[in-house]
Gaussian input, Z-matrix of N, CA and C with variables (Angstrom, degrees):
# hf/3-21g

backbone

0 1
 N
 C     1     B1
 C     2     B2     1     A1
 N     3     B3     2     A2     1     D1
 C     4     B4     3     A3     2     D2
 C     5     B5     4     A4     3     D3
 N     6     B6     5     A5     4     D4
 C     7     B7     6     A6     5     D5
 C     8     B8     7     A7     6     D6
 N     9     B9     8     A8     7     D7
 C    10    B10     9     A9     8     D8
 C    11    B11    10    A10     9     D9
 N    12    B12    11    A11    10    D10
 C    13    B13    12    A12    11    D11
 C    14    B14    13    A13    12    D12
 N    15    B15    14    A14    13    D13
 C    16    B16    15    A15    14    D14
 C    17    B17    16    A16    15    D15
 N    18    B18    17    A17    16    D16
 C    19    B19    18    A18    17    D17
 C    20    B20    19    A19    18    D18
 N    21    B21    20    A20    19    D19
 C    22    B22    21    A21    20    D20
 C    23    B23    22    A22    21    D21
 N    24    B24    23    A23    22    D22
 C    25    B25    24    A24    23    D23
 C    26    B26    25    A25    24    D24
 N    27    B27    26    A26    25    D25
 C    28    B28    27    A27    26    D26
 C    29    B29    28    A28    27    D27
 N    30    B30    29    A29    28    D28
 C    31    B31    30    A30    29    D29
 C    32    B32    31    A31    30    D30
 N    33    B33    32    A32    31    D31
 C    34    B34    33    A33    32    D32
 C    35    B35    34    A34    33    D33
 N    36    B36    35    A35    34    D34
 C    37    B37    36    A36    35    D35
 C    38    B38    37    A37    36    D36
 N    39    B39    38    A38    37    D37
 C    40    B40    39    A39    38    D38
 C    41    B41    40    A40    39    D39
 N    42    B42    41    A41    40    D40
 C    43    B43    42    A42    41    D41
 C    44    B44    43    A43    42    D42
 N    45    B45    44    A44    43    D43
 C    46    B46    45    A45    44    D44
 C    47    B47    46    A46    45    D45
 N    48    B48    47    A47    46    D46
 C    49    B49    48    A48    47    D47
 C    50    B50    49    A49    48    D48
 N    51    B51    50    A50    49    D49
 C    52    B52    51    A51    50    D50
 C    53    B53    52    A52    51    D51
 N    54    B54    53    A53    52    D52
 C    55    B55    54    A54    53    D53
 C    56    B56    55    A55    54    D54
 N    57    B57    56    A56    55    D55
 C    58    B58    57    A57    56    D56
 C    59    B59    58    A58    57    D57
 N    60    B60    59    A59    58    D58
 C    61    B61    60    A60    59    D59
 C    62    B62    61    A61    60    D60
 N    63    B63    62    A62    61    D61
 C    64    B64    63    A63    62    D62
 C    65    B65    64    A64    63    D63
 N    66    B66    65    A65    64    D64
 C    67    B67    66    A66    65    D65
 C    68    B68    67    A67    66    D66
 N    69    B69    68    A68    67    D67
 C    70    B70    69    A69    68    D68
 C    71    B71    70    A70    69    D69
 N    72    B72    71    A71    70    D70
 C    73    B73    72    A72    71    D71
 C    74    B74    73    A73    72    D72
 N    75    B75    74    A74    73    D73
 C    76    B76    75    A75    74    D74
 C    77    B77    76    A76    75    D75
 N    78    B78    77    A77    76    D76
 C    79    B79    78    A78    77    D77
 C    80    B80    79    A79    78    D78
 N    81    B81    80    A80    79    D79
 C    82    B82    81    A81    80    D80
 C    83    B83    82    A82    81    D81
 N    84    B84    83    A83    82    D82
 C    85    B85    84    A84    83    D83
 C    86    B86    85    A85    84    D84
 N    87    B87    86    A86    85    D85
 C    88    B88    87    A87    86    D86
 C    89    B89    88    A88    87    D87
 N    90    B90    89    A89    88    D88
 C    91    B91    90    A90    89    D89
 C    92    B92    91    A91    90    D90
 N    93    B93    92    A92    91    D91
 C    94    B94    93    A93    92    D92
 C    95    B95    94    A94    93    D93
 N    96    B96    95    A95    94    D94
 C    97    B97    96    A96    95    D95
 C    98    B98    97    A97    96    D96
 N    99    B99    98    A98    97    D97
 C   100   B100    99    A99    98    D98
 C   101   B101   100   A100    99    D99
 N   102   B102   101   A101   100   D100
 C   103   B103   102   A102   101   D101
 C   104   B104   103   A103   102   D102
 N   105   B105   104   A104   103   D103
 C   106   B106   105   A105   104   D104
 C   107   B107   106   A106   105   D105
 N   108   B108   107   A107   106   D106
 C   109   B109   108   A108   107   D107
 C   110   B110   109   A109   108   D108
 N   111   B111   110   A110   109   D109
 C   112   B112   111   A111   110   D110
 C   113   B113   112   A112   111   D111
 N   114   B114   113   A113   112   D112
 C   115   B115   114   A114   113   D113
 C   116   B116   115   A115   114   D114
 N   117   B117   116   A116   115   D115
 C   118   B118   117   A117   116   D116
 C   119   B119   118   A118   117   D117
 N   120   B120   119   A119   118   D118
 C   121   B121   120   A120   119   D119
 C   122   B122   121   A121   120   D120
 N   123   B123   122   A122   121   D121
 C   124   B124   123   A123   122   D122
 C   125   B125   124   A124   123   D123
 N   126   B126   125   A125   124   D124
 C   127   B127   126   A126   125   D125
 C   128   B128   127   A127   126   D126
 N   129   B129   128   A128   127   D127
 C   130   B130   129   A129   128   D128
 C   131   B131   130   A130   129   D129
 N   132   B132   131   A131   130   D130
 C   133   B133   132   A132   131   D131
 C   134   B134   133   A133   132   D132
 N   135   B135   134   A134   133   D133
 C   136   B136   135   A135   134   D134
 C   137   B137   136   A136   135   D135
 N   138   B138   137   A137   136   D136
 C   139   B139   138   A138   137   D137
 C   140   B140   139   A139   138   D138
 N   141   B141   140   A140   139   D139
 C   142   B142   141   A141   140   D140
 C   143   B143   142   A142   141   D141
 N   144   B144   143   A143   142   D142
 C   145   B145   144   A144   143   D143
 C   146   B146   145   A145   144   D144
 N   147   B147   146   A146   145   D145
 C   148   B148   147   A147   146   D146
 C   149   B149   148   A148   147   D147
 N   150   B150   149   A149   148   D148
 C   151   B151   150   A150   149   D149
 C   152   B152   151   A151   150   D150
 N   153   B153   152   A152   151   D151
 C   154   B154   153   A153   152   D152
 C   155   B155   154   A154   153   D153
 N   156   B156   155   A155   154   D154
 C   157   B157   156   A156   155   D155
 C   158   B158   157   A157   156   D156
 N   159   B159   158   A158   157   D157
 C   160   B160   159   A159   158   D158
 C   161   B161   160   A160   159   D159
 N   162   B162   161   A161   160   D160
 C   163   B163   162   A162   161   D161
 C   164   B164   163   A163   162   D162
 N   165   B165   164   A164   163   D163
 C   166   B166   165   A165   164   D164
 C   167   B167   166   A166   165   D165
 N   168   B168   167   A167   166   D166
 C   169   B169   168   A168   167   D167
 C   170   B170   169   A169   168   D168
 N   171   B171   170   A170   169   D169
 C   172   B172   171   A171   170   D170
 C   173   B173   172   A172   171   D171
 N   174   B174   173   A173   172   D172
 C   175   B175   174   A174   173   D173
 C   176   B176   175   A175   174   D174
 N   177   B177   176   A176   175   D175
 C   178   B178   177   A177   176   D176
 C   179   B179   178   A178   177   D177
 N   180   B180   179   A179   178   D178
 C   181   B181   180   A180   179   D179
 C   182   B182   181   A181   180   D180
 N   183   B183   182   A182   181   D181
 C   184   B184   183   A183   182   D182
 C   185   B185   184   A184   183   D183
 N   186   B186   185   A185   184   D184
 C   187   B187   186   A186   185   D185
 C   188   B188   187   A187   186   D186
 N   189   B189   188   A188   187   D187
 C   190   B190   189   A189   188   D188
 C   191   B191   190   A190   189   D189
 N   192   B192   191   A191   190   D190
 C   193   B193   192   A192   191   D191
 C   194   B194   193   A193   192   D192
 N   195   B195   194   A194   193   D193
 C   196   B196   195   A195   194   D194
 C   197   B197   196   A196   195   D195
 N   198   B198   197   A197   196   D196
 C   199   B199   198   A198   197   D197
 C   200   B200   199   A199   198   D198
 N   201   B201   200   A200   199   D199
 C   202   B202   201   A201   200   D200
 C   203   B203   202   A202   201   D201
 N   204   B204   203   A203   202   D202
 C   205   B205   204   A204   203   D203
 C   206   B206   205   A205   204   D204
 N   207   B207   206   A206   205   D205
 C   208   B208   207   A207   206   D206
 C   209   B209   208   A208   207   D207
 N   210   B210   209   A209   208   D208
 C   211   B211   210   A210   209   D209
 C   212   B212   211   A211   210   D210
 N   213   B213   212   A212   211   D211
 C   214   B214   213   A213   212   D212
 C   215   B215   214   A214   213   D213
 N   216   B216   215   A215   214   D214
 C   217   B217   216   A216   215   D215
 C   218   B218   217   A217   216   D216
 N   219   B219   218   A218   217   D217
 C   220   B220   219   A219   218   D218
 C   221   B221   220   A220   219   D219
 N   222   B222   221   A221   220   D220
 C   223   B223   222   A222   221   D221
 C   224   B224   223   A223   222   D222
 N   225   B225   224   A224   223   D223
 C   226   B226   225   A225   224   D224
 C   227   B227   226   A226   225   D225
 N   228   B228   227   A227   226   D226
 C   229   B229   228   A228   227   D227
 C   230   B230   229   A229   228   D228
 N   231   B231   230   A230   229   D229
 C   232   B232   231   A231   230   D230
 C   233   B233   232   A232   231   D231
 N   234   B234   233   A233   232   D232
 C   235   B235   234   A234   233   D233
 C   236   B236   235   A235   234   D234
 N   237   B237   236   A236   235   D235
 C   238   B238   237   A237   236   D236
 C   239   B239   238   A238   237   D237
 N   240   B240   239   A239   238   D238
 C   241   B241   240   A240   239   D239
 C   242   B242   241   A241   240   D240
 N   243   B243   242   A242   241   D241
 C   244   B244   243   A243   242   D242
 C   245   B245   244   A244   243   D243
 N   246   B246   245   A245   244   D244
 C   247   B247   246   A246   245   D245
 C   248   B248   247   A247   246   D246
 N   249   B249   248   A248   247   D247
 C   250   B250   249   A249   248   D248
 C   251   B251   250   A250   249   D249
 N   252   B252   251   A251   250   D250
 C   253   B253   252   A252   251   D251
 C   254   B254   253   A253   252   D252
 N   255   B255   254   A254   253   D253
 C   256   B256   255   A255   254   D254
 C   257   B257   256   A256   255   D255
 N   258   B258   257   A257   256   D256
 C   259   B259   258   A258   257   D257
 C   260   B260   259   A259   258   D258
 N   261   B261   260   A260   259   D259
 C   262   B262   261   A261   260   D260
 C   263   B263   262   A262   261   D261
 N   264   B264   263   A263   262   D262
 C   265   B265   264   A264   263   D263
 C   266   B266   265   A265   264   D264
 N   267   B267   266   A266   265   D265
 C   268   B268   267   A267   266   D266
 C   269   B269   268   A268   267   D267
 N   270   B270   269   A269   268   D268
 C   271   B271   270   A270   269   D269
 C   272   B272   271   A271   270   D270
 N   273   B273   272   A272   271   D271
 C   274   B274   273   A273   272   D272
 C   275   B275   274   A274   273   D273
 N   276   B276   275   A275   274   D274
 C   277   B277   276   A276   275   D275
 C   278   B278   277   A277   276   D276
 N   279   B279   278   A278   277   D277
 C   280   B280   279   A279   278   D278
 C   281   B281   280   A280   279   D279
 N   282   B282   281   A281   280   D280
 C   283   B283   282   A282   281   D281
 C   284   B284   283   A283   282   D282
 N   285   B285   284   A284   283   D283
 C   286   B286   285   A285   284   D284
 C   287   B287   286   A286   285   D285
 N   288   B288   287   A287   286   D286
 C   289   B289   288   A288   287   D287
 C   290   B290   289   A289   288   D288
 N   291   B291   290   A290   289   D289
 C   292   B292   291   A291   290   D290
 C   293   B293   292   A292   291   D291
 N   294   B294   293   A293   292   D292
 C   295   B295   294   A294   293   D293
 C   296   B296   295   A295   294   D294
 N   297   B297   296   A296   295   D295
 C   298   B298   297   A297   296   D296
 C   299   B299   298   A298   297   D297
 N   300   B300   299   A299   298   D298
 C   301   B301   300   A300   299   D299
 C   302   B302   301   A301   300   D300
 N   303   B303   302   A302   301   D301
 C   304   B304   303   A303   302   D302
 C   305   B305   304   A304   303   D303
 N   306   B306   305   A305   304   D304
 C   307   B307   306   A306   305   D305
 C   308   B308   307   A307   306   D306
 N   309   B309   308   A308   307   D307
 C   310   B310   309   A309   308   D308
 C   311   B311   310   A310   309   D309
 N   312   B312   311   A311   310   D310
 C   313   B313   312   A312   311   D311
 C   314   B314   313   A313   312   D312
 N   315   B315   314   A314   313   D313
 C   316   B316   315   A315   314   D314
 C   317   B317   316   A316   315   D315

   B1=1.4557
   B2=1.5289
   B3=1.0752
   B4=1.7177
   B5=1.7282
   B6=1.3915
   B7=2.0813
   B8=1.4212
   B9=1.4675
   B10=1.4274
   B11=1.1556
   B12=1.0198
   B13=2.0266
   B14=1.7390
   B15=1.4256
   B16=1.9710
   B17=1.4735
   B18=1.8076
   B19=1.5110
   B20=1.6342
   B21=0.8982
   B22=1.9946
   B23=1.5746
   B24=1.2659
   B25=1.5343
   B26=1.3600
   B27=1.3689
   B28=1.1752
   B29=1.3060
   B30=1.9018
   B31=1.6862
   B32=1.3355
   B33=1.2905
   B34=1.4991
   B35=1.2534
   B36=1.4965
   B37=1.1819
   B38=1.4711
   B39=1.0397
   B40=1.7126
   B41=1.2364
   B42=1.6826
   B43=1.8063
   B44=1.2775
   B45=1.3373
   B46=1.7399
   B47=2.0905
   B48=1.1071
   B49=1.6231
   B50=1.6073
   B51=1.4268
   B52=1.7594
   B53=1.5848
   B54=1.9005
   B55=1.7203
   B56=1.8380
   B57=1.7183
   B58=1.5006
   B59=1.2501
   B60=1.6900
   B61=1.3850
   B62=1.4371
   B63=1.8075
   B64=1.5542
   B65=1.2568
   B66=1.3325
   B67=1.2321
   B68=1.7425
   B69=1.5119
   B70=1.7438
   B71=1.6426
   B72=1.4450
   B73=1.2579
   B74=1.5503
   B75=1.9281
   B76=1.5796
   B77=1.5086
   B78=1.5134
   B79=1.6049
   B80=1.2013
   B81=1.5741
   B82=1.4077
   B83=1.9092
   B84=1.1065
   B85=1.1186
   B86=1.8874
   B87=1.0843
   B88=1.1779
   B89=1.7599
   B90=1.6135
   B91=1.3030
   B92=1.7961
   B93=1.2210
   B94=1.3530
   B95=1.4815
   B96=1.3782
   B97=1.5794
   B98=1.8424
   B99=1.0062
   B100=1.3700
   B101=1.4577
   B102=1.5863
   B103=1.0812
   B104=1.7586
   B105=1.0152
   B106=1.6404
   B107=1.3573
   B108=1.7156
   B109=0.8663
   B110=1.5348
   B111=1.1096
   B112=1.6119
   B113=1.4982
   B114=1.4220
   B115=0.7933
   B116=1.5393
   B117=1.0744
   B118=1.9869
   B119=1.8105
   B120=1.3282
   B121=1.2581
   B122=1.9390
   B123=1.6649
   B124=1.8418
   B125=1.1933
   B126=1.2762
   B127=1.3589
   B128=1.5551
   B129=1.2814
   B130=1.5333
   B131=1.8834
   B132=1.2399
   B133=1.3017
   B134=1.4465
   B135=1.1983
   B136=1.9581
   B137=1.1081
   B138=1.2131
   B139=1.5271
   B140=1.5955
   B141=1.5344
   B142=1.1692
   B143=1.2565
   B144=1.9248
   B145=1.5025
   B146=1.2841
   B147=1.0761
   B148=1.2842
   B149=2.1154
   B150=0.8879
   B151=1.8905
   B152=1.8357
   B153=1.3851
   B154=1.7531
   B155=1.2476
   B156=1.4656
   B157=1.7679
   B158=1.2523
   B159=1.7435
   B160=1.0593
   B161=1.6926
   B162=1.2330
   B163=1.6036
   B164=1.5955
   B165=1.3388
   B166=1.5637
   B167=1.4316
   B168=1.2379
   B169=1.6965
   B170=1.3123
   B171=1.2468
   B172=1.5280
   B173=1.9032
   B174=0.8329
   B175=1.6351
   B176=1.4430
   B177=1.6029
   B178=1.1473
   B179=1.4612
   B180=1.4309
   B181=1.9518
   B182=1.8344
   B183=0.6852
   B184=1.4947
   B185=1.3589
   B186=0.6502
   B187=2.2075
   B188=1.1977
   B189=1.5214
   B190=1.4037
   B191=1.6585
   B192=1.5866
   B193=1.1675
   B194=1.4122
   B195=1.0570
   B196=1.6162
   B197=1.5360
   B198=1.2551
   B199=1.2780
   B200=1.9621
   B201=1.8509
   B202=1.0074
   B203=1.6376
   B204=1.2242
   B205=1.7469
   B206=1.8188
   B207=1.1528
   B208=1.6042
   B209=1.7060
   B210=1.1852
   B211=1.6838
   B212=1.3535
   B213=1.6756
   B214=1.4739
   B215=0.7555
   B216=1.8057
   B217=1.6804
   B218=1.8571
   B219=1.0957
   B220=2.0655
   B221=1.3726
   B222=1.5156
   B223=1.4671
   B224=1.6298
   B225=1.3888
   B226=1.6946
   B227=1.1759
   B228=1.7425
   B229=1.3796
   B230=1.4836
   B231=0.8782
   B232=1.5172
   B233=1.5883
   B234=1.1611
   B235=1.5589
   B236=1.8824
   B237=1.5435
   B238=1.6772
   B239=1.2131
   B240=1.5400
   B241=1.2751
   B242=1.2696
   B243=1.3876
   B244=1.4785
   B245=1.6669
   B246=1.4803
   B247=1.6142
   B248=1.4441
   B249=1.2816
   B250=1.8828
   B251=1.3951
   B252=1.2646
   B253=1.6887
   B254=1.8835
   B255=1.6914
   B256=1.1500
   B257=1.2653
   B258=1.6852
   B259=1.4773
   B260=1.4445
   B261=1.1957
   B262=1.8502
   B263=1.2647
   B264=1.7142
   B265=0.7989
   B266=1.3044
   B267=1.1933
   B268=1.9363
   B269=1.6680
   B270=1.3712
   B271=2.0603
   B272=1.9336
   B273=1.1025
   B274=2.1852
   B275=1.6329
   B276=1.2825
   B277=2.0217
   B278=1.6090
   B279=0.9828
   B280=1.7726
   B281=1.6132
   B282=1.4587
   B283=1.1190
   B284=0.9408
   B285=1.9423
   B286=1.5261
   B287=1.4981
   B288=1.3649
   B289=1.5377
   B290=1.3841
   B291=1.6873
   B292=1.2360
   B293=1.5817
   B294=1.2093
   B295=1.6889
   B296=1.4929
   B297=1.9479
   B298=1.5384
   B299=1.1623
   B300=1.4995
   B301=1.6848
   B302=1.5926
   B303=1.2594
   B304=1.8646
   B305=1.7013
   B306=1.2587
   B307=1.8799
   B308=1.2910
   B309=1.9624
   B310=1.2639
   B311=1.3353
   B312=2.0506
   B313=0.9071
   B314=1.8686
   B315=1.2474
   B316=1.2510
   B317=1.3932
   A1=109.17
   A2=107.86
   A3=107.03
   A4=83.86
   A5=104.12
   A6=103.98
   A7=76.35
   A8=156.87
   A9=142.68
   A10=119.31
   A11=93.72
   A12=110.10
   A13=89.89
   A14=93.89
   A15=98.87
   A16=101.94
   A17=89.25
   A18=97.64
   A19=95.18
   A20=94.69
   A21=122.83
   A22=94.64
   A23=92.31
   A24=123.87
   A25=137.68
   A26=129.08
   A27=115.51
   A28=112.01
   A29=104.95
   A30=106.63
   A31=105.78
   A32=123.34
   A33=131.18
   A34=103.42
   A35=117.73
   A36=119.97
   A37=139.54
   A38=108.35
   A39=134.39
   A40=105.60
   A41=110.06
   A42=107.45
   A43=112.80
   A44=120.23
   A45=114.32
   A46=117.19
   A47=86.15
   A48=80.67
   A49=111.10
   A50=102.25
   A51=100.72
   A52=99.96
   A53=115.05
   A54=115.16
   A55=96.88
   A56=113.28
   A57=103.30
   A58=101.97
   A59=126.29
   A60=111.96
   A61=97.31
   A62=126.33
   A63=124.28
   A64=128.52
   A65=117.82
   A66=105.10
   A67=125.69
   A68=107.30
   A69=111.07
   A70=91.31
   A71=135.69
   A72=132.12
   A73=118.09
   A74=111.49
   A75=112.98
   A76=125.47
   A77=99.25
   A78=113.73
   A79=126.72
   A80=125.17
   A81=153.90
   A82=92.39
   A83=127.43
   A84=145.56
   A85=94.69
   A86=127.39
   A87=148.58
   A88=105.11
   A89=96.60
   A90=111.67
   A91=104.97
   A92=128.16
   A93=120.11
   A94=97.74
   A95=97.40
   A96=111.71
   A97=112.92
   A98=121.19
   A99=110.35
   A100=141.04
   A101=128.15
   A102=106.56
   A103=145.51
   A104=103.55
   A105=110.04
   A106=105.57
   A107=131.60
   A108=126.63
   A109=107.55
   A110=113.87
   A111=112.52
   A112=121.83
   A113=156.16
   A114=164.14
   A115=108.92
   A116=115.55
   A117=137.37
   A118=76.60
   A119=95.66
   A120=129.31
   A121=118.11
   A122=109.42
   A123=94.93
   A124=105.82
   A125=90.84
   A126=105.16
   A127=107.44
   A128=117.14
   A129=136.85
   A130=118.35
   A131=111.18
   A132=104.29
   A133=115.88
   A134=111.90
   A135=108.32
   A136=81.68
   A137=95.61
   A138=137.15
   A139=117.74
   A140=94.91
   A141=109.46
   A142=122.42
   A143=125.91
   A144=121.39
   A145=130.04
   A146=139.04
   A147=157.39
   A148=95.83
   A149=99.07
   A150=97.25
   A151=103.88
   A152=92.03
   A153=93.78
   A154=109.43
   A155=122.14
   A156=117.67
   A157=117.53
   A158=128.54
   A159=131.84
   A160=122.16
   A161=91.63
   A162=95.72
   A163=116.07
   A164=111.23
   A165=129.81
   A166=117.95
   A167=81.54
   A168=78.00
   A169=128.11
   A170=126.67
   A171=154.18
   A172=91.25
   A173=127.92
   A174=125.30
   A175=94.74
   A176=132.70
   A177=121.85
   A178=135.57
   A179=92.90
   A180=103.02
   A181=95.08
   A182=157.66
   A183=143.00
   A184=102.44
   A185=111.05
   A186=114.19
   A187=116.48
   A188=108.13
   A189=109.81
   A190=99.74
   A191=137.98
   A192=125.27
   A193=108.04
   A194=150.68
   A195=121.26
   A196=118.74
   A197=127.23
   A198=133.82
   A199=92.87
   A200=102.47
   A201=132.58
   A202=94.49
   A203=107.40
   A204=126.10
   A205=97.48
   A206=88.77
   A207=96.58
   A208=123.63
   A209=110.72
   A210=131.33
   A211=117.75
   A212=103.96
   A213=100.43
   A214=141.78
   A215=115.53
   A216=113.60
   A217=114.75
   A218=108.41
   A219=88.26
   A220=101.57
   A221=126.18
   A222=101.82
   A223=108.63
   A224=114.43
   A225=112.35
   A226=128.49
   A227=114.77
   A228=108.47
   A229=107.47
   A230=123.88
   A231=125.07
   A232=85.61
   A233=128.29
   A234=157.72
   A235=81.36
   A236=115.14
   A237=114.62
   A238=137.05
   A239=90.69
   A240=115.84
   A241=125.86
   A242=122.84
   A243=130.07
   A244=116.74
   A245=107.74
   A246=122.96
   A247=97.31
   A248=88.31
   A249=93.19
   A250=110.68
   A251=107.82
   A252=93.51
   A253=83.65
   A254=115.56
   A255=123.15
   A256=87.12
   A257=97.74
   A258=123.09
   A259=131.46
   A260=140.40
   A261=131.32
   A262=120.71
   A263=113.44
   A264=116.76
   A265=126.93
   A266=102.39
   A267=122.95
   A268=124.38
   A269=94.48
   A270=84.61
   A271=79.28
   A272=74.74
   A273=89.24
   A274=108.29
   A275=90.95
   A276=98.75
   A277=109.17
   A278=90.93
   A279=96.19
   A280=107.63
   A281=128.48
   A282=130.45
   A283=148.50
   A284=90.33
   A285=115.84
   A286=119.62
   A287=121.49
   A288=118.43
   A289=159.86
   A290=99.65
   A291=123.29
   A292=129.28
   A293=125.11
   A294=151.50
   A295=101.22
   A296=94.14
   A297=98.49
   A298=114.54
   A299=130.08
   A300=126.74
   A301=88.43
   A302=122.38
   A303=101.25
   A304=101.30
   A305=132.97
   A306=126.36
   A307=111.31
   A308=112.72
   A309=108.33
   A310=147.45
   A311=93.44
   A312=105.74
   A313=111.25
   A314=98.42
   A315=110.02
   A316=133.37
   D1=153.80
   D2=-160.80
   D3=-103.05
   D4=159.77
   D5=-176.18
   D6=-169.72
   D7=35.78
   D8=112.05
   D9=-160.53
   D10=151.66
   D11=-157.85
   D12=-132.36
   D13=120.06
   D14=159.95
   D15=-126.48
   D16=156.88
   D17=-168.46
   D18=-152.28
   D19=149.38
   D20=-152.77
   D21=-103.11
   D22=107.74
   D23=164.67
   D24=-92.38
   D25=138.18
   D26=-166.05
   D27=-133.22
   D28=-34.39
   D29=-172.65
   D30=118.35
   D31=-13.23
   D32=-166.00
   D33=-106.14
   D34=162.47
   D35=169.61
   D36=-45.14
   D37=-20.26
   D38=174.70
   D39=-54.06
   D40=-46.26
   D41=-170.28
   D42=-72.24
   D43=-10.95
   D44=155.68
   D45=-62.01
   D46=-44.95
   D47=171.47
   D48=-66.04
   D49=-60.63
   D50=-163.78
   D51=-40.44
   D52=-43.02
   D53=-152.42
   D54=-71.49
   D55=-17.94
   D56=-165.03
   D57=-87.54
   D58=0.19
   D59=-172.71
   D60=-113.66
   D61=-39.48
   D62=148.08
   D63=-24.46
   D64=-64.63
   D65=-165.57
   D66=-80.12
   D67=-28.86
   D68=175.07
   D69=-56.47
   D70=-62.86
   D71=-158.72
   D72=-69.23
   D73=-12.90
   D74=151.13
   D75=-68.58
   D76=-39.45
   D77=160.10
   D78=-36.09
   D79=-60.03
   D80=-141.73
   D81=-91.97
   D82=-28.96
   D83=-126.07
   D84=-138.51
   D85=-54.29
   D86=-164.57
   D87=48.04
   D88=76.25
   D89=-163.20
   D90=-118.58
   D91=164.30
   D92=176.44
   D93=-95.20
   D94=154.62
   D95=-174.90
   D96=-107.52
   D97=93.78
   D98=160.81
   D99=-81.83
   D100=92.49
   D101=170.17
   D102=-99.96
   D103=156.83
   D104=-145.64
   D105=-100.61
   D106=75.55
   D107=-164.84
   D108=-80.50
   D109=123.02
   D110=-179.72
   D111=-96.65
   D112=113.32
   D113=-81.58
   D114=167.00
   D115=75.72
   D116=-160.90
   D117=-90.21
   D118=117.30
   D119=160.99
   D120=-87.89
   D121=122.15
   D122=-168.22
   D123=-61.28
   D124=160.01
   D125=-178.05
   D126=-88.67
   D127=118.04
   D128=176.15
   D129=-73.39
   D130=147.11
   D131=157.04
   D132=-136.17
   D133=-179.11
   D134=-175.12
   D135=-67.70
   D136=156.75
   D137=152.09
   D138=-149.48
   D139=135.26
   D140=-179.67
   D141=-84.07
   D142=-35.88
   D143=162.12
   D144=-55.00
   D145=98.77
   D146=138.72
   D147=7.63
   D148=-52.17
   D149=-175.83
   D150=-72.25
   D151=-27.67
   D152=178.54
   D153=-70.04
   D154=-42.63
   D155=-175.86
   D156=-71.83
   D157=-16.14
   D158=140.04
   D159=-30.95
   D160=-66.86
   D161=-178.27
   D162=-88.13
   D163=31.55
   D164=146.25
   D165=-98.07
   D166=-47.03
   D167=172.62
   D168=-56.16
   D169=-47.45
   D170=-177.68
   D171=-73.44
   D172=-1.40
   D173=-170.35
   D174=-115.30
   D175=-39.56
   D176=167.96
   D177=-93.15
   D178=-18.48
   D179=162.19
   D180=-78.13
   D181=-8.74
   D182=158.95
   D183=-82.89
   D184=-50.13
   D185=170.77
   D186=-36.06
   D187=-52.40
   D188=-160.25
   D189=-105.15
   D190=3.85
   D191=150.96
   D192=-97.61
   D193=-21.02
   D194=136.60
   D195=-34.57
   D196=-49.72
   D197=-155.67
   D198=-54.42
   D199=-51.80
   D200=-141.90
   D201=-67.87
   D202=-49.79
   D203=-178.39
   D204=-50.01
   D205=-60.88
   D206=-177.18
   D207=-52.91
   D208=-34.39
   D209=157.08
   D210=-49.36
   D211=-40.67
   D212=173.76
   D213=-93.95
   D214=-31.08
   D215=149.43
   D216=-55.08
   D217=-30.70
   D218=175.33
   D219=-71.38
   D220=-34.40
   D221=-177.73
   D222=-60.90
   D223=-71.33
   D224=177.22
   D225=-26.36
   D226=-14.81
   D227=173.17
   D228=-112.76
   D229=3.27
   D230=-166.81
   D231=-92.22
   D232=-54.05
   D233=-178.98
   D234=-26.93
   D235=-70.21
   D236=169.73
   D237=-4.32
   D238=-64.08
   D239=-168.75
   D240=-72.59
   D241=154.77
   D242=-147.02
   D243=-92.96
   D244=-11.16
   D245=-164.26
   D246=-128.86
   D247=144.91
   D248=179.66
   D249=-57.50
   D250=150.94
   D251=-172.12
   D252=-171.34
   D253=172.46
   D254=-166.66
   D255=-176.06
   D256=141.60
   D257=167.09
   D258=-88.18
   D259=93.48
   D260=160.54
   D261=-76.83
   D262=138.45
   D263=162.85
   D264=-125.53
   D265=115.64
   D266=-172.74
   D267=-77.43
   D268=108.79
   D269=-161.61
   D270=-100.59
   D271=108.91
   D272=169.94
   D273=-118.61
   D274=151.37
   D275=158.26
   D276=-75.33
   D277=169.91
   D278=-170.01
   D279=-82.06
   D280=-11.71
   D281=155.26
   D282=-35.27
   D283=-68.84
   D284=164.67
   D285=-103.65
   D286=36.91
   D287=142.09
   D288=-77.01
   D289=-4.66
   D290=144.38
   D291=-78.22
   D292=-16.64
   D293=159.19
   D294=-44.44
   D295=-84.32
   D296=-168.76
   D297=-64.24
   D298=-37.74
   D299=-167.24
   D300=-58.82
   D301=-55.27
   D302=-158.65
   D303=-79.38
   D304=-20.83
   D305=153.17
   D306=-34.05
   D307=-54.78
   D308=178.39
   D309=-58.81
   D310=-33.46
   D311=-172.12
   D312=-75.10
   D313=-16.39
   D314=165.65
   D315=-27.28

């Protein structure tokens, strides 16, 4: 018997499909739903100017309140839904986001 289902989030339009085929089959199942909002953080390099790490900084606080916006509409809709279920959100490099999603899915 299946008792958890995760499903890979991004923020994009897609997560309306992935959540319409997730969630009837958490339903069907009366399974908890995890979704795995993933949140690809840019990819940085050293820098040595002092004015440049400024404008790293300002590159990942804009990152991560998009990220953040996006966290909150999946919570408000997950909130919908009929089966216990809970949202993560995974701030990864674009490297290792195939790593953690299958750790998670773990």
């Amino acid at each position: 018997m299946i008792k958890d289902i995760v499903v890979h989030l991004t923020g994009s339009t897609e997560d309306r499909v992935r959540l319409a085929f997730a969630g009837p089959i958490a339903e069907l199942f009366d399974a908890h739903l995890t979704g795995l909002q993933v949140h690809t953080l840019p990819e940085l390099i050293a820098i040595s100017d002092p004015a440049a790490s400024g404008y790293l900084q300002t590159l990942l606080a804009e990152s991560h309140e998009r990220a953040q916006k996006i966290t909150d509409a999946l919570t408000k809709q997950f909130a919908g839904m009929r089966v216990a279920n809970e949202v993560r959100r995974l701030d990864v490099y674009p490297s290792s986001v195939g790593n953690t999603l299958a750790s998670e899915a773990r």
